[in-house]
Structure formats: structure tokens, C-alpha cells
C-alpha positions in Angstrom: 56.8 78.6 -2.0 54.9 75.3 -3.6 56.2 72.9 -6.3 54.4 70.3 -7.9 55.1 67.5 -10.1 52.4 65.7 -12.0 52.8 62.4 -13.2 50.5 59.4 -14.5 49.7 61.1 -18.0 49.5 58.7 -21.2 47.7 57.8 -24.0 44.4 55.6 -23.7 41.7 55.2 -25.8 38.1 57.0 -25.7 36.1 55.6 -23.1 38.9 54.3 -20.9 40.5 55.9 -17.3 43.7 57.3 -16.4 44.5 59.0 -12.6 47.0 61.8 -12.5 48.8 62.6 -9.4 50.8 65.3 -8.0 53.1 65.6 -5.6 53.2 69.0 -3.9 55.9 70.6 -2.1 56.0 73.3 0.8 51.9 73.0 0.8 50.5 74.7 4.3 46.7 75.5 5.1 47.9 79.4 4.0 48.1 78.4 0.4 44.2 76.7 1.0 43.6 75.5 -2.3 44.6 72.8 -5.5 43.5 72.5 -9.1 44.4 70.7 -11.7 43.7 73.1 -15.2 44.3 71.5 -18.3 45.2 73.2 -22.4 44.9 71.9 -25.9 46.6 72.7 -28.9 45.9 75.9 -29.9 43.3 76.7 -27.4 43.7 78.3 -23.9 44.6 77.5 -20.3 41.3 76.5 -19.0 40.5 74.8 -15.0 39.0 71.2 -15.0 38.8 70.3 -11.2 39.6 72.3 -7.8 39.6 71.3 -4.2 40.3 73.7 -0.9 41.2 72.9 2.2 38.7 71.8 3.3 37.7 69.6 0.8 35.7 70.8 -1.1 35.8 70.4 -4.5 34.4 72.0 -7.7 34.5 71.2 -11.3 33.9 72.3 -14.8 31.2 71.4 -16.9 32.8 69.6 -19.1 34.2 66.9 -16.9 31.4 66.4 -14.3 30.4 63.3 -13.5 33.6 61.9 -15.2 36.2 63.7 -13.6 36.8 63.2 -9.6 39.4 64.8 -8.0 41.1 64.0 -4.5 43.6 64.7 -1.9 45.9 62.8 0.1 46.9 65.1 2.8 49.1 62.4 4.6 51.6 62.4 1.5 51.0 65.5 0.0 49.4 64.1 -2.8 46.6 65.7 -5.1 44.5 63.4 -7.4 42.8 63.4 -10.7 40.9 60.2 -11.2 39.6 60.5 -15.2 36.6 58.0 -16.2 34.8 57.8 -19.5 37.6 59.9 -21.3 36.6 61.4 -24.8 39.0 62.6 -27.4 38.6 66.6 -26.6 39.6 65.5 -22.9 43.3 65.3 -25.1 45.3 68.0 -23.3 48.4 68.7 -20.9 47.5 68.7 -18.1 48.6 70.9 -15.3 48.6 71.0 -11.3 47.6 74.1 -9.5 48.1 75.3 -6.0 48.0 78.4 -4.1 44.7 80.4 -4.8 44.1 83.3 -2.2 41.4 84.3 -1.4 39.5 82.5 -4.1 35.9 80.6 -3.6 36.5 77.7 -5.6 32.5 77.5 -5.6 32.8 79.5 -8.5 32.5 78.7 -12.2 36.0 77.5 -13.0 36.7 80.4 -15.5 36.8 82.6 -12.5 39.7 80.1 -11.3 43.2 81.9 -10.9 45.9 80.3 -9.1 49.7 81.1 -8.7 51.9 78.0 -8.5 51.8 75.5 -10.9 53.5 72.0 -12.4 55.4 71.3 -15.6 52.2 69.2 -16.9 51.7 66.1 -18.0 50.3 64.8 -21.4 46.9 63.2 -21.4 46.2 61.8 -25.2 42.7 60.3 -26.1 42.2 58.6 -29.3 38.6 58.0 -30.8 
């Protein structure tokens, strides 16, 4: 079974950076894949960056070229390094991991994972 725990949320204003991390738990190659998916008030769950084992990594429209996310497989650590944040970015923000059999390749709607963090709050004021 995986656990994660996110961290490195806050409040910053549009235009600035903020990195989230997550520490995951009982990861092996089996589970193959991390996300990080992210939800608004009143809106749905929806996936902003994924990376498989590999390394490679995939990301949603809204957050390319912005948006880089990263792994440290050394300490079990995920990354989401956030540049040029804009006040619908505002969200929790949640880790992912464990996606079988999933092509991360594919538009991130298509995204479904089965283990995820508590979240962490990412606030962007205009």
C-alpha cells in the first residue's frame, strides 16, 4: 500500500512560485506512476502534472510551461515546482500514486489513480 503526505502549500501572490513536495511511502516500480491533481471550490477533481517510472512526465494544459514536476527517487520524494502562478491556479492540491496500467501520455482527464494524500492548500491572490 502507498501513503503520501504533501507539504509546501501557502498563499503567494499572482505571478510568484511555490514547490510542493510529497513524501511517498511503500512506493515500488509495480505501482509505476505519480501525479499530483489539484480541486477548487466548487469545481471537480481534475490532474495537473504526472510522471511514471520512468520519467516521463505529462501535464495539463493549463499549467504547461509553468508547472514542472519532478522526482527524487533517492528519498522517495515527488515534486511540484509552480512558476508564474495565477489566481485560478488557487486549489488543494493533492498527491497521486499508483496508476496501473495507465499511459500517462494521455490527456490528463483520462488520468485515474488509486492512492492519494490529504492535500495541501495552494492560495493565489490577484
Amino acid at each position: 500500500q502507498v501513503l503520501q503526505v504533501e507539504s509546501g502549500g501557502g498563499s503567494v501572490q499572482a505571478g510568484g512560485s511555490l514547490t510542493l513536495s510529497c513524501q511517498v511511502f511503500g512506493y515500488t516500480r509495480s505501482t509505476y506512476c505519480l501525479g499530483w491533481f489539484r480541486q477548487a471550490p466548487g469545481k471537480g477533481r481534475e490532474g495537473v502534472a504526472a510522471i511514471d517510472d520512468d520519467g516521463y512526465a505529462n501535464y495539463a494544459d493549463s499549467v504547461k510551461g509553468r508547472f514542472t514536476i519532478s522526482k527524487d527517487n533517492a528519498n522517495n520524494t515527488l515534486y511540484l515546482q509552480m512558476n508564474w502562478l495565477k489566481p485560478e491556479d488557487t486549489a488543494m492540491y493533492y498527491c497521486a500514486a499508483d496508476c496501473p496500467g495507465l499511459d500517462i501520455a494521455t490527456t490528463s482527464e483520462n488520468w485515474h489513480f488509486l492512492s492519494w494524500g490529504q492535500g495541501t492548500q495552494v492560495t493565489v491572490s490577484s
